[in-house]
Backbone as CSV, one residue per row, in Angstrom:
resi,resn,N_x,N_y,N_z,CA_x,CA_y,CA_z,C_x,C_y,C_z
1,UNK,71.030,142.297,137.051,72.457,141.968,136.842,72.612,140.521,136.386
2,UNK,71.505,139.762,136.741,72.024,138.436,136.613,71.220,138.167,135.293
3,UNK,70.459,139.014,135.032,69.604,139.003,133.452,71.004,139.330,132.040
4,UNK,71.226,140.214,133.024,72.833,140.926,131.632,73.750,139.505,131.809
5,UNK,74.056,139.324,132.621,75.122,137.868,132.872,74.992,136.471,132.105
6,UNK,73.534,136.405,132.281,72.909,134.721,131.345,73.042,135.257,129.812
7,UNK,72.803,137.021,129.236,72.900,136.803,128.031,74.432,137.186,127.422
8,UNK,74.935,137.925,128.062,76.289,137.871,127.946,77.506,136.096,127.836
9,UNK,76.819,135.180,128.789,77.161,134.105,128.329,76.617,133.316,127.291
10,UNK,74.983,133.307,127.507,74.971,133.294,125.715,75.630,133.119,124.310
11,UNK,76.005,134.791,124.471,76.269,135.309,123.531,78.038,134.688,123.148
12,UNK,78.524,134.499,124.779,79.987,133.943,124.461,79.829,132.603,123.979
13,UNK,78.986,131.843,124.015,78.577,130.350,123.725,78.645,130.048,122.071
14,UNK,77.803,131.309,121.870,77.382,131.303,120.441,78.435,131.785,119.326
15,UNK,79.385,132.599,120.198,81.033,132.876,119.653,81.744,131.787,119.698
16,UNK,81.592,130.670,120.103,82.613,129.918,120.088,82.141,129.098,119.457
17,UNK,80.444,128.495,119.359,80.022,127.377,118.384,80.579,127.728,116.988
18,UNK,80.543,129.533,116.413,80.704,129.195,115.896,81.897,129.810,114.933
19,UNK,82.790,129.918,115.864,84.374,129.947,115.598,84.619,128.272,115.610
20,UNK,84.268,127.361,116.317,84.476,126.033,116.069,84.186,125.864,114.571
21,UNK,83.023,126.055,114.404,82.200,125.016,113.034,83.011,126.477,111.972
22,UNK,83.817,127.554,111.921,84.789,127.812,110.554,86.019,126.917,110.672
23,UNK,86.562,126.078,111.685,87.612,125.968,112.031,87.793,124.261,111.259
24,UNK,86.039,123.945,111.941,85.747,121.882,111.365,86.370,121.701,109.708
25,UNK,87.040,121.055,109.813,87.553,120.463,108.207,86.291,120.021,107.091
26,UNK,85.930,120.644,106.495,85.186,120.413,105.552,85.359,119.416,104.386
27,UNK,85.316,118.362,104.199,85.864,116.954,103.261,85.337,117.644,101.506
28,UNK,86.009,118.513,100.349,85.725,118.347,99.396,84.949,117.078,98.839
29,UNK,84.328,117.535,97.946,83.887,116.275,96.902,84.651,116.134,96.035
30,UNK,84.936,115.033,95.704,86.489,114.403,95.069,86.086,113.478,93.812
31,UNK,86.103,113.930,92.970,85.095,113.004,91.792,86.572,111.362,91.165
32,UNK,85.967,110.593,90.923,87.162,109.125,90.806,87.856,109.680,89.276
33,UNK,88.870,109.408,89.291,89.948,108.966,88.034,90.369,107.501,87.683
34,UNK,90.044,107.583,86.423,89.982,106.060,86.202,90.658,105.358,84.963
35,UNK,91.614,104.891,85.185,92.669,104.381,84.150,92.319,102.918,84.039
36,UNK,92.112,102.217,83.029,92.183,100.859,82.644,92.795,100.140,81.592
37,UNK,93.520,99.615,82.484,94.687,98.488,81.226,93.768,97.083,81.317
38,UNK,93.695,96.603,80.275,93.370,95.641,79.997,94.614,94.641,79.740
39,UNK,94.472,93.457,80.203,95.876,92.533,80.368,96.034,92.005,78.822
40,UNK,94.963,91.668,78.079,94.819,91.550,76.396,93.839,91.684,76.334
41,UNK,93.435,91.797,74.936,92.162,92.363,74.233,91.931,91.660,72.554
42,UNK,90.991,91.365,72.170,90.728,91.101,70.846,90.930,92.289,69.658
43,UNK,91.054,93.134,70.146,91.438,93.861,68.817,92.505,94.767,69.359
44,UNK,93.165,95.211,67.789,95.068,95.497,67.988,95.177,96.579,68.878
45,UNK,94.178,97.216,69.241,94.472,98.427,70.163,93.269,98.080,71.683
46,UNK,94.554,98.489,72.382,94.108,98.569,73.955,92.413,98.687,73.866
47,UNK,92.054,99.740,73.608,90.930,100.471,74.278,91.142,101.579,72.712
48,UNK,89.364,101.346,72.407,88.887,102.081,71.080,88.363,103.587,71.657
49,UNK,88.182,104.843,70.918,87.295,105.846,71.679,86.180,105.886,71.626
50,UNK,86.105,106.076,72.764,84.324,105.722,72.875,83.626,104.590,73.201
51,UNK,84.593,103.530,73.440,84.418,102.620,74.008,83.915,102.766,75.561
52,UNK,82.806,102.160,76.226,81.850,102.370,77.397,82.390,101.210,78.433
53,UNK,82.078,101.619,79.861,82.486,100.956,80.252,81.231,100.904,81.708
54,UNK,80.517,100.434,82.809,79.894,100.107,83.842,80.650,100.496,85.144
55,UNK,80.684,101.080,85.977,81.203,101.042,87.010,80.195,101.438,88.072
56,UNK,80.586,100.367,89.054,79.702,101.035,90.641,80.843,101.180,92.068
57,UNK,79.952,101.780,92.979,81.044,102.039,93.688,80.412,101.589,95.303
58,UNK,80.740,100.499,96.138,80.122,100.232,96.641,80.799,99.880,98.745
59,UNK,80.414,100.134,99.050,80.643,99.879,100.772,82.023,99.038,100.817
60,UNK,82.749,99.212,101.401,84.285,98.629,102.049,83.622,97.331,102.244
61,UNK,84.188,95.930,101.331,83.988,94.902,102.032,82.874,94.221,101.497
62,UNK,82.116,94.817,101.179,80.830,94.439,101.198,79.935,93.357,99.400
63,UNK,79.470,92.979,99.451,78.912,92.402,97.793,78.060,93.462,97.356
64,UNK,78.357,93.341,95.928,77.281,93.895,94.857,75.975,93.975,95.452
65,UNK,75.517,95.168,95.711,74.043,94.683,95.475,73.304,96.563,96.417
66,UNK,72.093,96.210,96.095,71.253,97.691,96.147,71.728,98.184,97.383
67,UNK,71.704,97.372,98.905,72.105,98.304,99.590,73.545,98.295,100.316
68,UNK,74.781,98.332,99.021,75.825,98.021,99.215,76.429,99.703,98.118
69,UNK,75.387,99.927,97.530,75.680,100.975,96.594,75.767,102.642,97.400
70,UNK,76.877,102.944,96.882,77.377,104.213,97.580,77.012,105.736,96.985
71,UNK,76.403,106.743,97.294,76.393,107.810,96.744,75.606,107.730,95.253
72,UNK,75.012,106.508,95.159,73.970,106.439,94.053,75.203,105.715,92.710
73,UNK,75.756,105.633,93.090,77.112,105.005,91.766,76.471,103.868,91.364
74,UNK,75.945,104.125,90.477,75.309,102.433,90.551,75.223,102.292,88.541
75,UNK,75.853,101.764,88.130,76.152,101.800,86.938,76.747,102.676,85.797
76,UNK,77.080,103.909,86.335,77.691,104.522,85.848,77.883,104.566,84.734
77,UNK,78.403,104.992,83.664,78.617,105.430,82.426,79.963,105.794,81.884
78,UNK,81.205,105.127,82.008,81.973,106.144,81.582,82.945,105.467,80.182
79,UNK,83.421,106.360,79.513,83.573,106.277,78.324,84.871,106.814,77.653
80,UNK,85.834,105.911,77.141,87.352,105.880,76.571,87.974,106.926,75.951
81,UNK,88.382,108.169,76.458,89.112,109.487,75.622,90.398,109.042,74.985
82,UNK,91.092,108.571,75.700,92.716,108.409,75.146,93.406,107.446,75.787
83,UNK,93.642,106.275,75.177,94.483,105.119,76.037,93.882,104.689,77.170
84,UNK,94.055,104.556,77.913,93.765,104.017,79.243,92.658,104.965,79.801
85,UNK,92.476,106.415,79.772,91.825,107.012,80.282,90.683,107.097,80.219
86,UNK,89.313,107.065,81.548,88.188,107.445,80.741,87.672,108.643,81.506
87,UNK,86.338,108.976,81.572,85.510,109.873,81.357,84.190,109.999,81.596
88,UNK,83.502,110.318,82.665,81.830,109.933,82.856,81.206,110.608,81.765
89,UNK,80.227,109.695,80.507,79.647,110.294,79.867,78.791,111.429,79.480
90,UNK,78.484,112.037,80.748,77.698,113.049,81.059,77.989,113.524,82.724
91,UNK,78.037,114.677,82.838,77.971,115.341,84.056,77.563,114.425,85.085
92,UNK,76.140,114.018,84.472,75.156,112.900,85.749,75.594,111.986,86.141
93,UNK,76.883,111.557,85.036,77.353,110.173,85.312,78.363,110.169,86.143
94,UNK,78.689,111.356,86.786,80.287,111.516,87.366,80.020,110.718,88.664
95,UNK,81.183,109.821,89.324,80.707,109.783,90.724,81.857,110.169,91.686
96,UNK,81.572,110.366,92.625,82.210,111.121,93.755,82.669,110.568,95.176
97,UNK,83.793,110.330,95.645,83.955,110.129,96.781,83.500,109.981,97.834
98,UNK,82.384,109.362,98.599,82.373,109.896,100.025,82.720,110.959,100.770
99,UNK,81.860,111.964,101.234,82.452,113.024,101.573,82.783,112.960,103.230
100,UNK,82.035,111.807,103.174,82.806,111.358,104.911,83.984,110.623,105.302
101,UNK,84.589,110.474,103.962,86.160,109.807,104.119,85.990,108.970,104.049
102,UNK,85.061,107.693,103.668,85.203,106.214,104.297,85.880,105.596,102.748
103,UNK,86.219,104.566,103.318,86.747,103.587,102.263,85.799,103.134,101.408
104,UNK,86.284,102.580,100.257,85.328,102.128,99.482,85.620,101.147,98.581
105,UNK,85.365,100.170,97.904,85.524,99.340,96.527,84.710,99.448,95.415
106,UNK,85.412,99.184,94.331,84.877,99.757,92.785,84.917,97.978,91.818
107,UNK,83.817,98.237,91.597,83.670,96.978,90.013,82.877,97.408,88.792
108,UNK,83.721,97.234,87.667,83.872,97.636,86.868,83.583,96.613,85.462
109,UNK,83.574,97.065,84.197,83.036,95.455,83.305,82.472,96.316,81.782
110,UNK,82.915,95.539,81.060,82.878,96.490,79.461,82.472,95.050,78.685
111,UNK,81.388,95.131,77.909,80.659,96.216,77.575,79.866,97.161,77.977
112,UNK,79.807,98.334,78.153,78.544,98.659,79.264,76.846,98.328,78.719
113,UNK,76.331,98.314,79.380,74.808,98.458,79.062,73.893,98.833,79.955
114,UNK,72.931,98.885,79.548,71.731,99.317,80.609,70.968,98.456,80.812
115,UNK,70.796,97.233,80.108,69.914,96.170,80.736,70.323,95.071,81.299
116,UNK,71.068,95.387,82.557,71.294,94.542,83.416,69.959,93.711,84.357
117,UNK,70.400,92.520,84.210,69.027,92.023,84.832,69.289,91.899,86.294
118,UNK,68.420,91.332,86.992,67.995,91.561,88.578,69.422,91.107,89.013
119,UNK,69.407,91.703,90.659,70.727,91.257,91.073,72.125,91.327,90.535
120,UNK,72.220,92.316,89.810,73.266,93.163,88.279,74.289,91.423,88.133
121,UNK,72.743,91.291,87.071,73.619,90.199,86.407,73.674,90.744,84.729
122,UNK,74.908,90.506,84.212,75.028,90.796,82.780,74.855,89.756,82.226
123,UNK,74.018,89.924,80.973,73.404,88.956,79.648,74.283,88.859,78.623
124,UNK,74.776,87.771,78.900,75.628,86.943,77.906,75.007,86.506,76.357
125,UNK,75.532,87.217,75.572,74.997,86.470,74.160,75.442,86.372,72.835
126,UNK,76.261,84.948,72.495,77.235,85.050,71.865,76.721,84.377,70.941
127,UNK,75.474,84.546,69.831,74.962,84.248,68.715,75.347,84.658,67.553
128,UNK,75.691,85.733,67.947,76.256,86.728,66.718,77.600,87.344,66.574
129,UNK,78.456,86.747,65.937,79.996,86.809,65.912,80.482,88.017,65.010
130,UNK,79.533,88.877,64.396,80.012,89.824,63.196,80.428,90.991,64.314
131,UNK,80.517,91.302,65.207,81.325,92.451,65.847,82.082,92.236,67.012
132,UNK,83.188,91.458,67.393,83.990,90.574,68.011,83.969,91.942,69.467
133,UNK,84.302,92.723,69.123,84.498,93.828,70.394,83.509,94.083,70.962
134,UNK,82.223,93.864,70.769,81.144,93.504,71.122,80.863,92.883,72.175
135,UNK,81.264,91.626,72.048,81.573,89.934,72.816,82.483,90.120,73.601
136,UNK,83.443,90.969,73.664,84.577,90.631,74.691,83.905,91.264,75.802
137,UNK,83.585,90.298,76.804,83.275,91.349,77.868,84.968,91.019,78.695
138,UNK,84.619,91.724,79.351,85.989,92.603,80.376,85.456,92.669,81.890
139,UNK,86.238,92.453,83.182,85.455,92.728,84.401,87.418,92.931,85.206
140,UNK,86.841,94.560,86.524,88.078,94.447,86.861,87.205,94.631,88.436
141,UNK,88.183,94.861,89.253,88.080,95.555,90.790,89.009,96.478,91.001
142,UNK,88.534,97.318,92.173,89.365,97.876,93.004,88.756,98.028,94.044
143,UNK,89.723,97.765,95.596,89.206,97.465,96.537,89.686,98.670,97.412
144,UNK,89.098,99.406,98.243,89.978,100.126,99.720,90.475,101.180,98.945
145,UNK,89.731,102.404,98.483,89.750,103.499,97.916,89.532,104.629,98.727
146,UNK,90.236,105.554,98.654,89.926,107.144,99.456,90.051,108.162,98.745
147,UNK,89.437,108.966,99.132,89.605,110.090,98.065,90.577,110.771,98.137
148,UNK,91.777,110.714,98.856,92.851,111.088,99.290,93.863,110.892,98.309
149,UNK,93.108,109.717,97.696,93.724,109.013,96.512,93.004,108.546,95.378
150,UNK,92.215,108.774,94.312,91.212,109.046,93.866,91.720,108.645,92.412
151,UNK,92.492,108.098,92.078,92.754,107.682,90.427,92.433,105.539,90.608
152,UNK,91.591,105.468,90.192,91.488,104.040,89.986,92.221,103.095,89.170
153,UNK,93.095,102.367,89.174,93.690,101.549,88.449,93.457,99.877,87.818
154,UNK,91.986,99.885,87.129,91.764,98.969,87.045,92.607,97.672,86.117
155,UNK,92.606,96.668,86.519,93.290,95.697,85.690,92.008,94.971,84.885
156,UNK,91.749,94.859,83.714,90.394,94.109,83.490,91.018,92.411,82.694
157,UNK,90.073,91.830,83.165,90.436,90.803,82.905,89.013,89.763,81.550
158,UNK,90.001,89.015,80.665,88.910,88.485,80.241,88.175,87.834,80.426
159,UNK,86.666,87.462,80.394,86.175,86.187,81.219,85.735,85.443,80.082
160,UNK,85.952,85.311,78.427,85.293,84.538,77.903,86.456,83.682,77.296
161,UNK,86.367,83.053,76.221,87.551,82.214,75.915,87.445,82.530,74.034
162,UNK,88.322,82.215,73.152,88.096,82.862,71.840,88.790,81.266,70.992
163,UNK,88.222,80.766,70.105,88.514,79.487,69.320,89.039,80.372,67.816
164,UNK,90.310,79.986,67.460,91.369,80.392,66.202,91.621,79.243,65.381
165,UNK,90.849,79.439,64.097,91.380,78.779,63.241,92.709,79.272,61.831
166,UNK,93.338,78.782,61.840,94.600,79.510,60.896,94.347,78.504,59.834
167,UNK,94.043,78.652,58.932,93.973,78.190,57.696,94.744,78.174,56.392
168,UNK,95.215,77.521,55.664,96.303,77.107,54.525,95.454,76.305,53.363
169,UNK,95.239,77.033,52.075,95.411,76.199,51.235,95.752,75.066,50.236
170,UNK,95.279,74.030,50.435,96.131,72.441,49.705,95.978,72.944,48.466
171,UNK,96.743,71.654,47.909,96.742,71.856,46.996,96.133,71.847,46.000
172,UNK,95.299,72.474,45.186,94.586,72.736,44.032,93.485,73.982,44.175
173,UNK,93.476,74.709,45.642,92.766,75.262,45.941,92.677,76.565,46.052
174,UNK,92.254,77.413,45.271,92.718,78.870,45.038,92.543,79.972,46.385
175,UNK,92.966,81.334,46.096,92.429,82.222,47.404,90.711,82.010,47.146
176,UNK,90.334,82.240,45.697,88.957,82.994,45.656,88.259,81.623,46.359
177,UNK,88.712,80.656,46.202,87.612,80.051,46.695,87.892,79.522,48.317
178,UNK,88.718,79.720,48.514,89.264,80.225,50.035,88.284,81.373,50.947
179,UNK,88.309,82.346,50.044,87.670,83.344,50.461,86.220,83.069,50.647
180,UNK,85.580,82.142,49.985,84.332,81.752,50.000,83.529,81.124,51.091
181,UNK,84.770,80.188,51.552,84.402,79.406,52.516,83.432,79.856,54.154
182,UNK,82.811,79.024,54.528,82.441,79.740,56.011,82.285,78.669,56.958
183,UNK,82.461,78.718,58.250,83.175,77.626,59.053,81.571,77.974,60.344
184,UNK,80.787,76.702,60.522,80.352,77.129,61.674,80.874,76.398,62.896
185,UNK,80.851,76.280,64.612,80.841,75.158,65.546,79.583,75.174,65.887
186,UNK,79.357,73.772,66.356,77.859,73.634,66.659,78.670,72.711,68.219
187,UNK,77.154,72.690,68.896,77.828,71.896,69.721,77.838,73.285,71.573
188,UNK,77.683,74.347,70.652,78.633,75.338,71.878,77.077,76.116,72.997
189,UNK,77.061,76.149,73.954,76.355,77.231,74.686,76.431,78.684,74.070
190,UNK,75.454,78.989,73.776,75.828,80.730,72.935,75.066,81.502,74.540
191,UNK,73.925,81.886,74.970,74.061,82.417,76.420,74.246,81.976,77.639
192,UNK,74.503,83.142,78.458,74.511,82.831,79.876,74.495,84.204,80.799
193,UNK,74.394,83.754,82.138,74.359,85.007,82.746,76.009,85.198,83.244
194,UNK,76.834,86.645,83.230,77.314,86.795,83.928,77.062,87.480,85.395
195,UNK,77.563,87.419,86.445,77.601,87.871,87.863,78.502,88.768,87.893
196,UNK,78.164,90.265,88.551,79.060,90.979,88.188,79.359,91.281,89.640
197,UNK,79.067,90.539,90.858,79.286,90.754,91.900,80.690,89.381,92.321
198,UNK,80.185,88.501,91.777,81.276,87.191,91.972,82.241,87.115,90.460
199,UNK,81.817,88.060,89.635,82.831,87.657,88.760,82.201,86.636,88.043
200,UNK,81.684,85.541,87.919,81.715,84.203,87.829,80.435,84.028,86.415
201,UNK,80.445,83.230,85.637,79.707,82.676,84.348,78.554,82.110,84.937
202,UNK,77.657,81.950,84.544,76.239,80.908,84.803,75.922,80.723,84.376
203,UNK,74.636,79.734,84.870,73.417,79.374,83.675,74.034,79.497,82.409
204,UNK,74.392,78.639,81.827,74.482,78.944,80.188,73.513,77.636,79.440
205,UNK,73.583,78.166,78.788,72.033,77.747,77.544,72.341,78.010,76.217
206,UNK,71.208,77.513,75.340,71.032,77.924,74.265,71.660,77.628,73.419
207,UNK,71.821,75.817,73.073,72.576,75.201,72.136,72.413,75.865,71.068
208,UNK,73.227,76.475,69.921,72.985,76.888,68.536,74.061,77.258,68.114
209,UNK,74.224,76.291,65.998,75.479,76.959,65.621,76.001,77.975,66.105
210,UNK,76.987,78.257,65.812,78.125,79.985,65.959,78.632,79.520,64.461
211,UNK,78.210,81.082,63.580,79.084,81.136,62.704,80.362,82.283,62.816
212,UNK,81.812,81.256,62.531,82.888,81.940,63.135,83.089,83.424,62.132
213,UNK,83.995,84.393,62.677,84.014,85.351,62.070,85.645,84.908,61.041
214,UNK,85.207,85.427,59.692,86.394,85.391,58.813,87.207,86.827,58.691
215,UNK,88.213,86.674,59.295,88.950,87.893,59.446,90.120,88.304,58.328
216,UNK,90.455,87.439,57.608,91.632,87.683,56.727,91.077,86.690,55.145
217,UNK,90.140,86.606,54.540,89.621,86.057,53.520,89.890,84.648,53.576
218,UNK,89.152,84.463,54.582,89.213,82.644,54.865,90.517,81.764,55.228
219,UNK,91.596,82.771,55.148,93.241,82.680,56.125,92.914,82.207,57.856
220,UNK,92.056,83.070,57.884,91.800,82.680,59.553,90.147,83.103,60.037
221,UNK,89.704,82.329,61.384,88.424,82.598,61.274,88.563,82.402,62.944
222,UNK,87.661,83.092,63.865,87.620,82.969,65.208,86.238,83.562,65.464
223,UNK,85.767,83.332,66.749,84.628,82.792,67.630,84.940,83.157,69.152
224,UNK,84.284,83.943,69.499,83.730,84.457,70.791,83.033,83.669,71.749
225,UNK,84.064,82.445,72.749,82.663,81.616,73.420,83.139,81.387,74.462
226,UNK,81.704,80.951,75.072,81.782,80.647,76.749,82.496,79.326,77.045
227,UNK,83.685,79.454,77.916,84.368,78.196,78.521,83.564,76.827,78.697
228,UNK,84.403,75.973,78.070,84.262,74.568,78.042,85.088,73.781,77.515
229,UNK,84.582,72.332,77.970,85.296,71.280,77.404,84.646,70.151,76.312
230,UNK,85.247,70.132,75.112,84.758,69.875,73.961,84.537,67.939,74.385
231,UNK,83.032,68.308,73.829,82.794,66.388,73.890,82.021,66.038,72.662
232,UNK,81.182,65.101,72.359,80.517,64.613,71.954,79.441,65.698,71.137
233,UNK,79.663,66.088,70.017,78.628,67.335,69.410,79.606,68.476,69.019
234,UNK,80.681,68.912,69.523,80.823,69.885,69.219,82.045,69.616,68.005
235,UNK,81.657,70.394,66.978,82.060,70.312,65.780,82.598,71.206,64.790
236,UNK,83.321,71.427,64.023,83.152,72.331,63.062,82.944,71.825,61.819
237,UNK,82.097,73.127,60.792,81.061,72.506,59.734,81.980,73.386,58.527
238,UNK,82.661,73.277,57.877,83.203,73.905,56.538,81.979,73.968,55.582
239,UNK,81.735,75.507,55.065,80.668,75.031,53.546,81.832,75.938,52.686
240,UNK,81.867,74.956,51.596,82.750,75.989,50.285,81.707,76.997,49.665
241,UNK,80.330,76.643,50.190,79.831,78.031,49.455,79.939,78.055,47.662
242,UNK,80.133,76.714,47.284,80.468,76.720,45.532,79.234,76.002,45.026
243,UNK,78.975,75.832,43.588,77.837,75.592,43.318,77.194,73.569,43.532
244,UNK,78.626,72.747,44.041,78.043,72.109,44.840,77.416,71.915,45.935
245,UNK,78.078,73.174,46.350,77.784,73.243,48.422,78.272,72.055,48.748
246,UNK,79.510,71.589,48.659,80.406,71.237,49.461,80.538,71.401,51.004
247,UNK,79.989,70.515,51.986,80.318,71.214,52.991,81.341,69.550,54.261
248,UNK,81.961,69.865,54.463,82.496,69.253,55.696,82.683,69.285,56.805
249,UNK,82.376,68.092,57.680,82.534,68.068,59.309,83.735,67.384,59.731
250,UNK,84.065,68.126,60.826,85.135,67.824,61.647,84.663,67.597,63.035
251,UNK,85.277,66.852,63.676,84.707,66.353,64.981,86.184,67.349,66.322
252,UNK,85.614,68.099,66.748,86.379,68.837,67.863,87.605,67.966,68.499
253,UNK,88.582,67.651,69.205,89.210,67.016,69.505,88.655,66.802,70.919
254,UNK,88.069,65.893,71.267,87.668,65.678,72.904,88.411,65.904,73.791
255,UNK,88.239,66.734,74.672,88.819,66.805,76.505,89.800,68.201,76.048
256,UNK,89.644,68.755,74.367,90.660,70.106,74.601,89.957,70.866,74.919
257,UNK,90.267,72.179,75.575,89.324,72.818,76.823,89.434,74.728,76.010
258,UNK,88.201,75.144,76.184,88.147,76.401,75.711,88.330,77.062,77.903
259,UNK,89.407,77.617,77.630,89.816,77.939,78.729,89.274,79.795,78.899
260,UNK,88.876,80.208,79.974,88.766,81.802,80.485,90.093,82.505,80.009
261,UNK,90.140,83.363,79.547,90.677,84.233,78.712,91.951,83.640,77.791
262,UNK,91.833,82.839,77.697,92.765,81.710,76.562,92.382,81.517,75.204
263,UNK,92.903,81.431,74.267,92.897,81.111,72.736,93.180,79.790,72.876
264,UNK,92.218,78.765,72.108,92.365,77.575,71.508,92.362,78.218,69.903
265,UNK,93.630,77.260,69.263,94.222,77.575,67.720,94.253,76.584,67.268
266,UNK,93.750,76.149,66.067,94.091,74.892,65.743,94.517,75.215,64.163
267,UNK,95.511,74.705,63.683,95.720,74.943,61.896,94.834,73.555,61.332
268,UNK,94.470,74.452,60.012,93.625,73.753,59.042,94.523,73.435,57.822
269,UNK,93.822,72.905,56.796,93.971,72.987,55.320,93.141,72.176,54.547
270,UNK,93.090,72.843,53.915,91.779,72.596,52.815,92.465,72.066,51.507
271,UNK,91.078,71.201,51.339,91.518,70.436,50.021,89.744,70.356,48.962
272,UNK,90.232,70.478,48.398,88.600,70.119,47.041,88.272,69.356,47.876
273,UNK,88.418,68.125,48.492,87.833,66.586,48.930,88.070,66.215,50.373
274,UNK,88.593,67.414,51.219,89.112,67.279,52.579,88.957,68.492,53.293
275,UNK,88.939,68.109,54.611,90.022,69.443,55.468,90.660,68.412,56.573
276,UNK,91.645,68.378,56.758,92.439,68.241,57.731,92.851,69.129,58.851
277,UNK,92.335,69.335,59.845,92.693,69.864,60.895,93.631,69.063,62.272
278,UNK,94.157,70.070,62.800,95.011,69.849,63.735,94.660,68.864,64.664
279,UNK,95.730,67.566,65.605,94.697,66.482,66.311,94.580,67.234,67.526
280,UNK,95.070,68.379,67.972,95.018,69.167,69.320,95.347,70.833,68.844
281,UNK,94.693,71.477,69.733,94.659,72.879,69.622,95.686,73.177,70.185
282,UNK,96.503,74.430,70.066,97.390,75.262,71.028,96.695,76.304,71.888
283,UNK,96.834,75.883,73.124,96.427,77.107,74.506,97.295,78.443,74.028
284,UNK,97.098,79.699,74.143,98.155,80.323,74.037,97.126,81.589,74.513
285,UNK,98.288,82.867,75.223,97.560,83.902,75.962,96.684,84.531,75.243
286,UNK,95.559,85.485,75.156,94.586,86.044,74.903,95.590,87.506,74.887
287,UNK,96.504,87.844,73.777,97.311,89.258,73.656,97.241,90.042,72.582
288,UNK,97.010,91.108,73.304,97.182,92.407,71.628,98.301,91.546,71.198
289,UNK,97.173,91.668,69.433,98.104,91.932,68.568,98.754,90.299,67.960
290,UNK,98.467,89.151,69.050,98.971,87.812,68.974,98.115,87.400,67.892
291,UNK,99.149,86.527,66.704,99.276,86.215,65.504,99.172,85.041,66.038
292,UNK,98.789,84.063,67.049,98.051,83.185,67.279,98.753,81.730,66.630
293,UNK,99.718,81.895,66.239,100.234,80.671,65.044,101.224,80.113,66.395
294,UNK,101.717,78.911,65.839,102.682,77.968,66.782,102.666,76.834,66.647
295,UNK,103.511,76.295,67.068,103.820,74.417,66.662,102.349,73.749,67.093
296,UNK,101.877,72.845,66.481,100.637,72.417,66.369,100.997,70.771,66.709
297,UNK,100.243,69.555,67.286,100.628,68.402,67.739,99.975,67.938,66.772
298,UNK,99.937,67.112,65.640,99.657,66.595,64.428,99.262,64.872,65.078
């Protein structure tokens, strides 16, 4: 009797474990949604398609780094469908919520790449000015995420600074040979590391011209560069590119400052035997679409 009794309770034991465990809330996997406005951008539209972007997803609170990384999110892949929206490039790239509910923070940063060096630092390298969207890197956050709530709203911000020259023909000086012209600065840091855990610029190196990009047939010309303050060296070099090779230097205006996501503008004009440029640049926001022009301090 007492043999039937121990398995009869058993058996009621084993009815209830596991009427409990249909009853336990099971946490879906909740894959992120991810919208990004960029506050301005170098070229006239928000966000191009197909444009890539880095994202990791990492512990409440916690810094960048290997064992701060959540559910394997660790560079991610995802990539620009329509406006603001993106898209993990591949299935593999999707990442997913915590399925244990916990909170979480997201950092984020365009251009994407894959050769991030140790300690996910991104390689800065602004030698080469012929693809401006290239150069813009971008970095946003989001902090204290649940999957409860699962659309990310990143704000990205710029971290480099962009030098605008607006240019005017003097007098005697045609478009064609306007068009000819090519403007370098010397003087400037072309790499450095960015930190994609602090946000923050480093190490920069690697004194060497920048030749600026000519965007409107020698009307205007701009440059992709790392923040600073102009001293002693940094210059811009005019060549007319004509069969004298004509070329002229201008000396930067000292103490004006290439500011984090700011446009320095300065107006020019050209002459057969001159250029005259502006004695101070105009600061002005880093915005779609900004025509960059404005009262200039002569």
């Amino acid at each position: 009797m007492k043999k039937h009794t121990l398995i009869l309770a058993v058996i009621a034991i084993t009815l209830i474990a596991c009427g409990e465990s249909k009853d336990d809330p099971v946490l879906p996997s909740v894959p992120i949604q991810i919208l990004g406005e960029i506050e301005t951008r170098t070229v006239e539209n928000a966000w191009n398609t197909n444009d890539s972007i880095g994202v990791f997803m990492i512990k409440r609170r916690q810094e960048l780094n290997a064992g701060s990384i959540v559910e394997n999110a660790d560079n991610r892949k995802y990539v620009n469908t329509l406006n603001l929206s993106f898209i993990p490039k591949d299935e593999n790239q999707t990442i997913y919520y915590p399925v244990n509910g916990d909170s979480v923070d997201f950092i984020a940063y365009f251009p994407y790449t894959k050769l991030l060096k140790t300690n996910y630092i991104y390689p800065i390298d602004l030698t080469n000015q012929d693809n401006p969207k290239t150069l813009d890197l971008l970095y946003g956050k989001v902090t204290g995420k649940l999957q409860t709530d699962p659309i990310l709203n990143f704000s990205f911000k710029h971290k480099l600074s962009k030098l605008v020259l607006e240019v005017e023909a003097g007098a005697g000086v045609t478009n064609e040979e306007l068009s000819k012209i090519t403007v370098e600065v010397t003087g400037m840091n072309t790499l450095a590391d960015f930190n994609l855990n602090t946000g923050e610029i480093q190490e920069m190196q690697g004194i060497t011209p920048v030749q600026m990009k000519n965007t409107e047939k020698g009307r205007r010309f701009e440059a992709t560069l790392l923040p600073c303050i102009f001293a002693e060296g940094h210059t811009l070099i005019f060549h007319f590119n004509n069969e004298k090779q004509d070329s002229f230097i201008k000396e930067l205006t000292l103490d004006d400052q290439l500011i984090t996501s700011k446009i320095l503008s300065y107006s020019v004009e050209v002459f057969r035997t001159e250029i005259i440029l502006s004695n101070r640049g105009q600061i002005i926001d880093w915005k779609i679409g900004e025509s960059n022009t404005g009262n200039i301090e002569f």
